[in-house]
C-alpha positions as CSV (number, residue, x, y, z in Angstrom):
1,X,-7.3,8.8,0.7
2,X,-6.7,11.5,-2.2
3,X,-3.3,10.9,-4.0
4,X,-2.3,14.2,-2.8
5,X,-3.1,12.3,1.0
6,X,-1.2,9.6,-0.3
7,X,1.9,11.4,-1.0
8,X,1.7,13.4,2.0
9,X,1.5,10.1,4.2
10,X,4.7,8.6,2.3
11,X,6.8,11.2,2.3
12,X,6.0,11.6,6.5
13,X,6.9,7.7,6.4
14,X,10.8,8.8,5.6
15,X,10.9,12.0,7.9
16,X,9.2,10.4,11.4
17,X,11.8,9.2,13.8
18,X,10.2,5.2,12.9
19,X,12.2,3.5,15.8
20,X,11.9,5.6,18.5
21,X,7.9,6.3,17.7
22,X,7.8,2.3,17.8
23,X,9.2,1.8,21.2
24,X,7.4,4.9,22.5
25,X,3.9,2.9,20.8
26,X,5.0,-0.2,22.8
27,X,5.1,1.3,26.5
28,X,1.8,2.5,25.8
29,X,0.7,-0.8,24.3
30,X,1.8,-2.7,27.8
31,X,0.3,0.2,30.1
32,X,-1.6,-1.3,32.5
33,X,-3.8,1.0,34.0
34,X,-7.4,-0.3,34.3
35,X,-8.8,2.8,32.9
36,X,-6.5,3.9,29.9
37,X,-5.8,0.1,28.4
38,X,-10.0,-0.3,28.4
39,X,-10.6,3.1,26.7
40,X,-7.6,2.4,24.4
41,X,-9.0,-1.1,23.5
42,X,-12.5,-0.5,23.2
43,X,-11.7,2.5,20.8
44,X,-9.4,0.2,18.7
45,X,-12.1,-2.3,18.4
46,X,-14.4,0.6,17.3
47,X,-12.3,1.9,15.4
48,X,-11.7,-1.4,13.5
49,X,-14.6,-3.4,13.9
50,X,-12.5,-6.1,15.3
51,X,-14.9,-9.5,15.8
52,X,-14.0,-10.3,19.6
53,X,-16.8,-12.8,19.3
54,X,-13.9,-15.0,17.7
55,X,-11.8,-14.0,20.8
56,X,-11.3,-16.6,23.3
57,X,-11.7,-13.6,26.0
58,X,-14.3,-11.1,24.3
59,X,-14.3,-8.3,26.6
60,X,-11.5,-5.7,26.8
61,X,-12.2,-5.9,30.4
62,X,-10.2,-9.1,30.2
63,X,-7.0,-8.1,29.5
64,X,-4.2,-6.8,31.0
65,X,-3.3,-4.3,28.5
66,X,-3.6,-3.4,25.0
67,X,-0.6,-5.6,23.5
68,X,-2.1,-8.7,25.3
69,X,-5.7,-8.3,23.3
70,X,-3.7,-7.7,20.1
71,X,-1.9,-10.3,20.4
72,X,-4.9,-12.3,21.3
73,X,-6.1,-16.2,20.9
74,X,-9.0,-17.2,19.0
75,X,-11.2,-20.2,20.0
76,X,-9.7,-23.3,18.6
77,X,-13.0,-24.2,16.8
78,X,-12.8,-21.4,14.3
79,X,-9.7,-22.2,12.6
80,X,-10.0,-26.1,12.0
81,X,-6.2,-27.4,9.9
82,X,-6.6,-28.4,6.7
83,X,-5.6,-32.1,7.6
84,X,-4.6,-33.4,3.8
85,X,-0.9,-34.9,3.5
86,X,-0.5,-32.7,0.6
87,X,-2.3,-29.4,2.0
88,X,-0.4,-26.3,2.5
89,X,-2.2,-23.8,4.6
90,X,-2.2,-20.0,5.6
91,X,0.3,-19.2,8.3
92,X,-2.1,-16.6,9.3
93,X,-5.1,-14.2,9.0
94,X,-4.9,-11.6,6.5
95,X,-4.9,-10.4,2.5
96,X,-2.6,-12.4,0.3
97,X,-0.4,-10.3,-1.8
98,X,1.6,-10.9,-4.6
99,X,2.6,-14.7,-5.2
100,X,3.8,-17.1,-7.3
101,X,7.3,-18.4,-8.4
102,X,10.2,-16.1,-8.5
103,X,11.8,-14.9,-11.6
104,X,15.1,-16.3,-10.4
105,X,15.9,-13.9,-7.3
106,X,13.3,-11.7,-7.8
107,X,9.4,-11.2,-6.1
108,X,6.9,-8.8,-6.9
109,X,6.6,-5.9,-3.8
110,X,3.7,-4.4,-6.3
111,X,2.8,-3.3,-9.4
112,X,5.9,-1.6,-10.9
113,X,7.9,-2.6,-7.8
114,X,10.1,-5.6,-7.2
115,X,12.5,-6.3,-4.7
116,X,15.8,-9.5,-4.1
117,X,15.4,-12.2,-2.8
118,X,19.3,-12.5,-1.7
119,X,18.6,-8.9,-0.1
120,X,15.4,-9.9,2.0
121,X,17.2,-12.8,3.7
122,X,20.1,-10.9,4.5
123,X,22.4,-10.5,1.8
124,X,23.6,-14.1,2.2
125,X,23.8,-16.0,-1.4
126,X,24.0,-19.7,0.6
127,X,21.1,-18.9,2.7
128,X,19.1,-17.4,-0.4
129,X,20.0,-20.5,-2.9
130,X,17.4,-23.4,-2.0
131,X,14.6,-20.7,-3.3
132,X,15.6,-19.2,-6.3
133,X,12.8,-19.5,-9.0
134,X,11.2,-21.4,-6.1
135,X,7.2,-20.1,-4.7
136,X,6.3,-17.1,-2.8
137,X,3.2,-15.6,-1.1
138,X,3.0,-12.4,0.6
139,X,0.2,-11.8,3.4
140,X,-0.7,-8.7,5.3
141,X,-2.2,-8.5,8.7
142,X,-4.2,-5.3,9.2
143,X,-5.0,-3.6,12.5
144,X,-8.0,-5.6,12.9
145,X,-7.2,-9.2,12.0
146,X,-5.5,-12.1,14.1
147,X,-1.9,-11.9,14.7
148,X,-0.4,-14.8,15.6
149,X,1.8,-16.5,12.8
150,X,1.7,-20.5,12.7
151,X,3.3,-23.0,10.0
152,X,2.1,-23.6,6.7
153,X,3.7,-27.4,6.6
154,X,5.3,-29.4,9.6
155,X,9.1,-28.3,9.6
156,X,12.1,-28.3,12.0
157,X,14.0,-25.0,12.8
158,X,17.2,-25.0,11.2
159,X,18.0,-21.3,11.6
160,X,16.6,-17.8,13.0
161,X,18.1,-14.5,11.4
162,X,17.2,-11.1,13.0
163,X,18.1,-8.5,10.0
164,X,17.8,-4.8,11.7
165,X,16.1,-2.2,9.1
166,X,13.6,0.3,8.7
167,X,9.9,0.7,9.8
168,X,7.7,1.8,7.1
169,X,4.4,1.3,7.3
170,X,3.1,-1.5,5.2
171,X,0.0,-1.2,3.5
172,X,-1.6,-1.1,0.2
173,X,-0.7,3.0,-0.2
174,X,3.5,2.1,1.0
175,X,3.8,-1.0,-1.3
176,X,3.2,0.8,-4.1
177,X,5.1,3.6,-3.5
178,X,8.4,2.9,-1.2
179,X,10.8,0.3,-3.2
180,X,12.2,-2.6,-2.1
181,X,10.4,-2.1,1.1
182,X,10.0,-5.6,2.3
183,X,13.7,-5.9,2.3
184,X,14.4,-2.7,3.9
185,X,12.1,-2.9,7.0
186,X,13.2,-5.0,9.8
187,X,12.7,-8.4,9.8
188,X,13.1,-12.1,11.2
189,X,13.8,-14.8,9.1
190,X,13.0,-18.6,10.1
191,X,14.3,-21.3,8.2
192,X,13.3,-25.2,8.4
193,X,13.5,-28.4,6.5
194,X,10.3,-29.4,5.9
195,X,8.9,-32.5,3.5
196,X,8.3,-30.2,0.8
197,X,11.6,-28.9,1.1
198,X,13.0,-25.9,2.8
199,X,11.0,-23.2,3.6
200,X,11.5,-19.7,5.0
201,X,9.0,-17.3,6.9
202,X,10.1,-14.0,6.9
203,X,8.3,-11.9,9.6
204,X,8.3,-8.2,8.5
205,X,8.1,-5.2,10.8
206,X,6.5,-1.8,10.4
207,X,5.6,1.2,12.1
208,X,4.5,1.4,15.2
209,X,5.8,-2.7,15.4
210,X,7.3,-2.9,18.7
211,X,8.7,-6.2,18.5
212,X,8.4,-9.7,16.6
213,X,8.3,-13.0,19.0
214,X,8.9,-16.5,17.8
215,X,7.6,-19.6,20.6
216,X,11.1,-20.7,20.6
217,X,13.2,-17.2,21.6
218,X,11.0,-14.9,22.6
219,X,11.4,-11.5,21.6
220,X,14.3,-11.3,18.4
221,X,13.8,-8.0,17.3
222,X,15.7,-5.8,19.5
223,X,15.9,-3.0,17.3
224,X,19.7,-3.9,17.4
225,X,22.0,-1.8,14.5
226,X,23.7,-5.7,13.0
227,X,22.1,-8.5,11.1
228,X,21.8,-11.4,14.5
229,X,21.8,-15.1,13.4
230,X,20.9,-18.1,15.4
231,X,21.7,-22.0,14.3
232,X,19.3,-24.9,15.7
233,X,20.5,-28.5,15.9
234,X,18.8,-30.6,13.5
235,X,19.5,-34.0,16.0
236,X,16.7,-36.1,17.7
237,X,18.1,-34.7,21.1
238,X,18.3,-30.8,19.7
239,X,15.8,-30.3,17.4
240,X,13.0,-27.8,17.3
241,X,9.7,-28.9,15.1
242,X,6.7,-27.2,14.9
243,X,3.9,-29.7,13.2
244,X,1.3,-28.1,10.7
245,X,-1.0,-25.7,12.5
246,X,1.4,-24.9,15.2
247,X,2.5,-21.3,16.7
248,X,5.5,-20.2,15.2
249,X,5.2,-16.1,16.5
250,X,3.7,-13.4,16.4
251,X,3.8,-9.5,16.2
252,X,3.3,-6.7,18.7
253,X,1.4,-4.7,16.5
254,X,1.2,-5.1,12.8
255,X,2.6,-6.2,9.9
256,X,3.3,-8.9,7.5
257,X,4.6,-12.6,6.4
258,X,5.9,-13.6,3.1
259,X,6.4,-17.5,2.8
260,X,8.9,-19.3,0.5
261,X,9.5,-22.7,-0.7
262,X,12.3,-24.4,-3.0
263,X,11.0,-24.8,-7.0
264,X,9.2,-27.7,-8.1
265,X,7.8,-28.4,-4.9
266,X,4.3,-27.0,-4.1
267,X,1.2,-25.5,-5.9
268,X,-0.5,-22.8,-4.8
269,X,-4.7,-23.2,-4.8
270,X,-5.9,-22.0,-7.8
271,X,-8.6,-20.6,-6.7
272,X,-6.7,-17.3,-5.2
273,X,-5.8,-14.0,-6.4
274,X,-4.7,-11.2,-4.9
275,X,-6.5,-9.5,-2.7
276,X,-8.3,-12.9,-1.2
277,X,-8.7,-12.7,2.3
278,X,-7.2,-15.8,4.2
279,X,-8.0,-17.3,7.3
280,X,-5.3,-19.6,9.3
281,X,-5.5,-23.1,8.9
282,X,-7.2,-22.9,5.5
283,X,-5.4,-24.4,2.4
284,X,-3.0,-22.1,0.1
285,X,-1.4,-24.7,-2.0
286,X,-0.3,-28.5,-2.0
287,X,3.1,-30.5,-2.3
288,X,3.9,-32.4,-5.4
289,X,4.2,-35.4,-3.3
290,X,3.0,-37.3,0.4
């Protein structure tokens, strides 16, 4: 795209009606005529190149409508878990972005662009605390790639926060051009106590996003106009853990996940950069100790 194409795109980004074009994109993503969904899936896959040989149901034939193939499974086999005691691994498919440590509250959107830290969890300084000059990754899921999210590290939910905002697109073009945008853009933050410390999973919407889902709620983004927080009981008799490897969500239709630990207690692989493409279940880092 031309920078001239690139400007044109952004500026459309602020004058589209985003919310209403995303609910509109999700009643034709659950249409279940035979006919339409098929057409509408096949062309995606064409469209994208989308490997449905990694699908555990490969033809579009097979599902009921278009959000059920994006959403799809892949055969277990592919995405083995990096089994180490120390191993951190990719919540998902998709590009790592910026990452590294914070510089106290703040993480790198993109070149020339940085956004808060106390802002992308909500605005509140307690819940924002346990990660200041602690680690961050960003990773974007395109169109094409796997889109369920799953955990990095074996945790237990201690809290779920819906935070209502806009839907800009997210890509490579958007990043570098709309500021702050991960903290504007709706969201749903999930924070557990994990061995390496706390850890938060922000799932970020975008255009065209009809709704994020975690295993434990189901649907939590109801495009509601007030930040929405849950509490989980961290007993033996309330208590929700998810062990390494496990579903934690996932997105109808796009977008992206920015993971974040405490300081001083994980590495990331040094082997990555941005730009590396990352598969789920593979190794992104490892704790400082068993």
């Amino acid at each position: 795209m031309s920078a001239l194409g690139n400007r044109l795109f952004v500026l459309a980004q602020h004058l589209v009606p985003q919310h209403l074009l995303s609910r509109l994109t999700g009643y034709v993503a659950c249409c279940r005529v035979c006919w339409f969904k098929t057409r509408l899936i096949n062309g995606f896959i064409a469209r994208y190149g989308v490997d449905m040989q990694s699908a555990r149901r490969e033809s579009a034939e097979d599902y009921e409508h278009f959000n059920a193939f994006f959403t799809r499974r892949l055969k277990a086999h592919l995405r083995p878990i990096a089994s180490g005691l120390l191993d951190i691994v990719s919540p998902a498919d998709g590009t790592l972005g910026q990452f590294g440590e914070l510089d106290s509250d703040t993480l790198v959107q993109a070149k020339g662009h940085s956004y808060s830290l106390h802002e992308l969890l909500g605005g509140d300084a307690k819940r924002a605390a346990p990660f200041i000059n602690g680690e961050y990754a960003t990773i974007y899921l395109s169109p094409r790639d796997y889109h369920r999210v799953h955990m990095p590290v074996s945790g237990t939910l201690r809290e779920m926060v819906y935070i209502p905002g806009k839907l800009f697109s997210v890509n490579s073009v958007t990043t570098g051009a709309v500021p702050r945008l991960f903290a504007r853009n709706e969201r749903v933050v999930c924070r557990f106590d994990t061995d390496r410390g706390p850890l938060a999973i922000v799932l970020v919407g975008a255009m065209i996003v009809s709704s994020i889902h975690t295993v434990w709620h189901g649907v939590v983004a109801p495009h509601a106009g007030q930040i929405e927080a849950f509490t989980y009981e961290a007993t033996e008799d309330g208590a929700i853990r998810l062990k390494k490897g496990e579903e934690l969500g996932h997105f109808s239709l796009g977008s992206t996940v920015i993971i974040l630990f405490g300081p001083n207690q994980m590495q990331w692989d040094q082997t990555m950069t941005s730009g590396t493409f990352l598969k789920f279940g593979q190794t992104i880092g490892s704790g400082d100790k068993p």
